[in-house]
N, C-alpha and C positions, 0 to 999 in steps of 0.2 A: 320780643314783644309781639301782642298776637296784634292784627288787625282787629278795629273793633266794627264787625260786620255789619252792625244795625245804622253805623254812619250810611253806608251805604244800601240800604233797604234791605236786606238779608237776616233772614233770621237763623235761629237755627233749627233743622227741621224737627219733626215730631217721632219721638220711639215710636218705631213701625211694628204697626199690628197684625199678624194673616200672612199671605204669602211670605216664600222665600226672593221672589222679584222684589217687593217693598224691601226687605231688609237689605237686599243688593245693594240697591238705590241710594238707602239712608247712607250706607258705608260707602257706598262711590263720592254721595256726598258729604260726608264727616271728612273721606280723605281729604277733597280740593279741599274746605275750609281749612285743615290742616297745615297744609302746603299756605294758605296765607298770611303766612308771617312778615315781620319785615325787620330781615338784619340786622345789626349794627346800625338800625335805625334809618337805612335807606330805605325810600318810599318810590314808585315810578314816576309822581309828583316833578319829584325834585331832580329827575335826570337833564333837564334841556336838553335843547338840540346837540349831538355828536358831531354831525354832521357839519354843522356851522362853526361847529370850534374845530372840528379837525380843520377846515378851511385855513382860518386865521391862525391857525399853530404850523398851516404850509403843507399839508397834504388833506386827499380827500378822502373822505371815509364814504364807501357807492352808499346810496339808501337802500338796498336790498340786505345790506349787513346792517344795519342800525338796528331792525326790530329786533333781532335775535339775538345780537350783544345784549340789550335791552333784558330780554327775554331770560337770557342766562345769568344776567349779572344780578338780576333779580332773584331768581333762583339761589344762587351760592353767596349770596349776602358780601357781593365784591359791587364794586365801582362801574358801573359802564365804561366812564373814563379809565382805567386800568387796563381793562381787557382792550379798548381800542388802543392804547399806549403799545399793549406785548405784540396784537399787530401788526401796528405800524411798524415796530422795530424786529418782529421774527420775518414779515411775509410782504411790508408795503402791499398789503390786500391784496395778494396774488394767490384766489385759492388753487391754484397749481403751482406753485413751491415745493420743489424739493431742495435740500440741500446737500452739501456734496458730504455729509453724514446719512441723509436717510430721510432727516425731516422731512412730514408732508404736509401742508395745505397752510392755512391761514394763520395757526397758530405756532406751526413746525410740528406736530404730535411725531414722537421717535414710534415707527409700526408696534412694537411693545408695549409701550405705554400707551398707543391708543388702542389697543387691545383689552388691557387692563380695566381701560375706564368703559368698552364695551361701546368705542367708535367703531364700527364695522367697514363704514368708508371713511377713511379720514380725508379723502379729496372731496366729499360733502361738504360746503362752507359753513351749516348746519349743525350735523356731528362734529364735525371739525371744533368750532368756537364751544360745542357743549361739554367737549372732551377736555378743552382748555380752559373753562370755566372749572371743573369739576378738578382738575388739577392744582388749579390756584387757589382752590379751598383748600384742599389737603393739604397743600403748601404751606399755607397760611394758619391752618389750625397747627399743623407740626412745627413750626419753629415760633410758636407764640404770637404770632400775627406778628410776627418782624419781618417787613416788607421785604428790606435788601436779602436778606438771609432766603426769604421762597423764592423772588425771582433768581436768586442765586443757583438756587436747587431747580427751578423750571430750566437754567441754561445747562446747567452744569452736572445734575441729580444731586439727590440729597449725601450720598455718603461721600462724596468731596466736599458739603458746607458742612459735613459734621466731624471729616477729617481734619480739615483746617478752621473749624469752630468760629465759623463764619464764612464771608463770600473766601472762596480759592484766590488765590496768587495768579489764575491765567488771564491776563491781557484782555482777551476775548469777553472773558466772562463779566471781569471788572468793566469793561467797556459797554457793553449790554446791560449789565444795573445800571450804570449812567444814564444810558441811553431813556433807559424805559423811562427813569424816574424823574427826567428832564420834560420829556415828552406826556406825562402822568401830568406832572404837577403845571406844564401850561395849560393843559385840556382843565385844570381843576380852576387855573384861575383866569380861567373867564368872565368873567360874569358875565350871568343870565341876561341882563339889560343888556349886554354890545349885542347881545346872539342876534 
């Protein structure tokens, strides 16, 4: 569903005449309208405060990550509350997280696959969450927007949830969809009046 740009005083520009500059222009500008779409019907409207529900869910989310979860979740037509869910449960927002596999920064991005997605530093908290954003689409479009089934594949990769055609049998793994989607679904039910 596109944004309808004239809500907000935007029109759309005019087929450029003359110069190769004009035509730059219109196309830098046709792209952003492009890019403003909205989701699965999320709008930035409707995110609330992270911040205030991470509190009362019992941990804190800094405000220096809130815009850019924002920012990405936006972007890849995911939850705000999700990406702050994976996290909470891969990193307790420690963008200097390694784990004793390899994982690095706020999201765990394995150096490979943040490679893939074109994280250059994955201890950036920045690239980091944009790496993990871009992940959890893929995720998400690859096994049909079946929640348990991507976060499965973000812990685990995909060819173990498509080995065992669905979440794996490891402890670990099963414990971490738990996790997230416990910690997901209180951030989701907040509501907006407590914040």
């Amino acid at each position: 569903m596109l944004v309808d740009l004239e809500i907000y005083g935007i029109t759309q520009p005019k087929r450029p005449r003359g110069n190769w500059w004009a035509r730059s222009l219109a196309v830098l500008v046709l792209c952003a309208i492009a890019t403003l779409t909205v989701p699965n019907g999320i709008h930035p409207s409707h995110f609330g405060s992270l911040a205030q529900r991470s509190q009362l869910e019992g941990f804190t989310l800094p405000a220096a990550f809130e815009a850019t979860i924002h920012q990405y979740a936006w972007r890849y037509g995911l939850d705000p509350a999700l990406l702050t869910a994976i996290i909470q449960v891969e990193s307790s927002f420690n963008p200097l997280a390694v784990s004793n596999k390899g994982a690095l920064g706020l999201m765990q991005l394995m150096p490979r696959t943040a490679s893939s997605l074109d994280v250059t530093d994955p201890m950036d908290p920045q690239q980091n969450i944009l790496g993990g954003a871009k992940q959890m689409r893929y995720l998400l479009d690859r096994f049909g927007d079946n929640l348990e089934f991507a976060l499965a594949a973000y812990h685990a990769g995909v060819s173990r949830v498509l080995r065992h055609e669905g979440i794996p049998p490891y402890s670990s793994t099963q414990t971490y969809v738990k996790n997230v989607l416990r910690t997901y679904r209180n951030l989701q039910a907040l509501p907006e009046h407590e914040l």
